[in-house]
C-alpha positions as CSV (number, residue, x, y, z in Angstrom):
1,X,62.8,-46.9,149.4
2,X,66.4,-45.0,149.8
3,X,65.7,-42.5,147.1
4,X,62.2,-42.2,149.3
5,X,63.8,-41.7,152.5
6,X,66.5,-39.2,150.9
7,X,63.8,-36.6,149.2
8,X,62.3,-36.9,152.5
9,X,65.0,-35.7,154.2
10,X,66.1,-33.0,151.9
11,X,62.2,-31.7,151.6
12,X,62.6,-31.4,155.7
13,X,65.7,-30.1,155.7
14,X,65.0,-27.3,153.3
15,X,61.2,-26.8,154.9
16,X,63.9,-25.9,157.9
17,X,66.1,-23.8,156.3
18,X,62.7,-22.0,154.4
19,X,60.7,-21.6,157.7
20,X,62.7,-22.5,160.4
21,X,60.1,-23.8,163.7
22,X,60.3,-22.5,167.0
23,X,61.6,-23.6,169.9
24,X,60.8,-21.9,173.4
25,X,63.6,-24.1,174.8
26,X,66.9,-22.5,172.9
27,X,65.8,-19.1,173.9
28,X,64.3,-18.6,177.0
29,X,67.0,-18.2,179.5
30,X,67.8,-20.8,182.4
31,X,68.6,-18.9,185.4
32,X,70.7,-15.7,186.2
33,X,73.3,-14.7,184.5
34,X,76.9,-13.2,184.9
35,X,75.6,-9.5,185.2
36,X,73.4,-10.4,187.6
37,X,75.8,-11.9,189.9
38,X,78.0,-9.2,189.9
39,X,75.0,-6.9,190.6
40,X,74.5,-9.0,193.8
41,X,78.3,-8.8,194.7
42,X,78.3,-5.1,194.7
43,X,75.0,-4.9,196.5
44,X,76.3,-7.0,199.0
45,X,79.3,-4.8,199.7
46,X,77.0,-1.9,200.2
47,X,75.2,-3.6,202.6
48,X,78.3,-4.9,204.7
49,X,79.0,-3.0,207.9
50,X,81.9,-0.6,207.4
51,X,84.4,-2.9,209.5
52,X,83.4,-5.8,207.2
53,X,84.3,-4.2,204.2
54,X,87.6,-3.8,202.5
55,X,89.6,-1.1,202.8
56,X,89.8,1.3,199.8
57,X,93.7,1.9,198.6
């Protein structure tokens, strides 16, 4: 039953390695990311009135 269990295991693991399955969840991304919040940053900035914003140097 152990020598069953371990060609089992090594078929499926090497099915994996052959033909790897798909899985939506590892690629598809979960929210925004650190480009877009500095998009939003600067965008913000534009929109500020003039006295709100900082003084350029």
């Amino acid at each position: 039953m152990e020598t069953w269990n371990s060609m089992v295991q090594l078929m499926s693991a090497f099915r994996e390695f052959v033909a790897p399955r798909y899985r939506p969840e590892l690629h598809y991304m979960r929210g925004p990311g650190p480009a877009f919040a500095r998009r939003a940053v600067l965008v913000e900035t534009r929109r500020a009135p003039p006295i709100l914003r900082a003084p350029h140097r």
